[in-house]
Each structure stands twice: as C-alpha cells, then as structure tokens.
N, C-alpha and C positions, 0 to 999 in steps of 0.2 A: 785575652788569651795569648799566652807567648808561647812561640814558634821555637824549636830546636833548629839550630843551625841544619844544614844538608851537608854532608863533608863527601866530595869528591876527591878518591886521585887522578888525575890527567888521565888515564886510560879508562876510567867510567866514562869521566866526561868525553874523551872520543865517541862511545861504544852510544850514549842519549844524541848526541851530535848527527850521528850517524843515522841511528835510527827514528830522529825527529828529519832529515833530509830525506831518508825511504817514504814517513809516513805524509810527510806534506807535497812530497811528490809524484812518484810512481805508485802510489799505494791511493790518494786521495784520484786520479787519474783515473785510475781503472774502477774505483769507486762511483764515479759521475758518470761511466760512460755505461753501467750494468743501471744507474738508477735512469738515465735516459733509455736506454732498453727496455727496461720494465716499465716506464712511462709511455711509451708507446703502442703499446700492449693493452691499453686501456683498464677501461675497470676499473680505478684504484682498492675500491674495497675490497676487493676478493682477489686482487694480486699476492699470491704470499712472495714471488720472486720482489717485488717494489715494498715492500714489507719486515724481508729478510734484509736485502738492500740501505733501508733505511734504519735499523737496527745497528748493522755494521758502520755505516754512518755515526750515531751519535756515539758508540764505541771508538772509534779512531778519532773524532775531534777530543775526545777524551781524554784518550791515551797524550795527543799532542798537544794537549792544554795541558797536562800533568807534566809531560818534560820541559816546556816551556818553563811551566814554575820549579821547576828543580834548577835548571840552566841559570834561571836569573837569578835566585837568590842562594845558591851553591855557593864552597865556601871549597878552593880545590886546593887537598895537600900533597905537598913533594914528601917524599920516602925522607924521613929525616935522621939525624944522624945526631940525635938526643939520648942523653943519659936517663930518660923518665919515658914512660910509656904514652904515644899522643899516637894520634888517627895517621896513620902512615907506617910508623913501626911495624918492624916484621919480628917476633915475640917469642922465644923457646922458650916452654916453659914444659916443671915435670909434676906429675901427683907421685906421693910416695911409692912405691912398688910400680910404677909403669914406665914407659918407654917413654922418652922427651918427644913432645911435638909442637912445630912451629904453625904460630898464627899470623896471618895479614889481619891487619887491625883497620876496616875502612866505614865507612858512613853505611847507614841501614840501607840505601839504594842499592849498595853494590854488594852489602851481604853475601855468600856460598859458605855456607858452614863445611859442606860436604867437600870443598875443595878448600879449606882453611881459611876463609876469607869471613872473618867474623865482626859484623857490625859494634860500634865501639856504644851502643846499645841493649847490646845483649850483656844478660848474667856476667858472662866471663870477661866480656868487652869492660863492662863498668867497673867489675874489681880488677883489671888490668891499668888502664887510667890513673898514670900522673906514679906509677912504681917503678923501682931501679931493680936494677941486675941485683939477686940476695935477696931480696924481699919476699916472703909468703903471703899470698895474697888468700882470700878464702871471697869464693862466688858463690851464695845465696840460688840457686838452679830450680826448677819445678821436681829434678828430682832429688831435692837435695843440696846438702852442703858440700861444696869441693874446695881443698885446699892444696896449693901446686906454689913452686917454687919458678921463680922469672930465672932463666939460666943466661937468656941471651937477649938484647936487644940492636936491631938493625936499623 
C-alpha cells in the first residue's frame, strides 16, 4: 500500500507543533488527575465519571499519535515562486462569467475550502497541479464539470 506524501506549509506545521505540545502536556495532565479522581471513587464498573475519563483517554492518545505521524513523515513547503502550479502556490483563477478568486494550494491536513485554502487533493487542487498562468484547466467536481482559466500564480 503506498502512502501519499503529507505536504505541510511551515504554518501548519507550527499550528500540529503546537497542538501536539498542548496535548502531551496540559491536556494529558489534567487527564490523569480526573482518571485518579474517579479511581478513587471506587466502583469501577458503574463509574461513568472513570468511564467517560477513559474514553477521552484513548481519544487524545489518538489524536497525538496521529500528529506525531504527520510531523514525522510531513514533507513542509515554502510559498514558491514557480511558473507551474505545486503545493504552496497562491492561485487566481476565473470560471467564464464569474469574479476571479484566489486559492492557497496546501496538503489535505491543512485543507479550509471556506477560507481558500484548498487541499492539492481535491477536484480543483488535482486539475490545478503542475499548470502555468494561460492554461484552462477543467476539474471533474461531484457537482460537475468546471473549467476556469489560471490568471495568477504566487
């Protein structure tokens, strides 16, 4: 089975840095000290507080096992300054009759459609991939076919 690369920009990787340091620290903390509470408390079977507890537990070793594997095998790109479309690019493109809008092009991790930040994964991400300023590109969408002109790239 082969693995797709993980394409961070430096501000992802901040933002997993950050939030694997919250979760292995003050977050795993306050963790232990609610399951030692509710350990004490006795019972275990009919604890739901030691129950809930332990729930949240294999949730956050989870979560911190998952950034862990992003971090180590993460592949981080600088904002480049290429005539072709690659995982960093910042992207203006137009559909016929619409307003031009610019996309961040970054790894499915850091994905925000809703704020322009579009996985180079997605519909649009994959027909964007490796095109120059001119080109008509056409993205294959669930809803549809869309074809949009590259006006800019960053």
């Amino acid at each position: 089975m082969t693995h797709q690369p993980t394409y961070l920009t430096p501000e992802g990787e901040k933002k997993l840095k950050a939030e694997l340091a919250e979760l292995t620290g003050p977050r795993r903390e306050d963790l232990a000290k609610r399951l030692r509470s509710a350990i004490q408390m006795g019972d275990l079977s009919e604890n739901a507080d030691y129950h809930k507890a332990k729930e949240d537990q294999a949730f956050l070793e989870g979560r911190i096992l998952e950034i862990e594997g992003v971090l180590r095998t993460a592949i981080i790109v600088e904002k480049t300054n290429s005539d072709v479309v690659t995982v960093g690019s910042l992207v203006t493109v137009q559909e016929a009759g619409s307003e031009p809008e610019t996309y961040s092009l970054v790894g499915a991790k850091e994905a925000d459609p809703r704020n322009g930040r579009i996985s180079n994964e997605s519909p649009i991400g994959r027909a964007l991939m490796e095109h120059k300023v001119g080109d008509v590109v056409v993205a294959e969408t669930p809803g549809g076919e869309i074809k949009f002109k590259i006006l800019k790239i960053e």
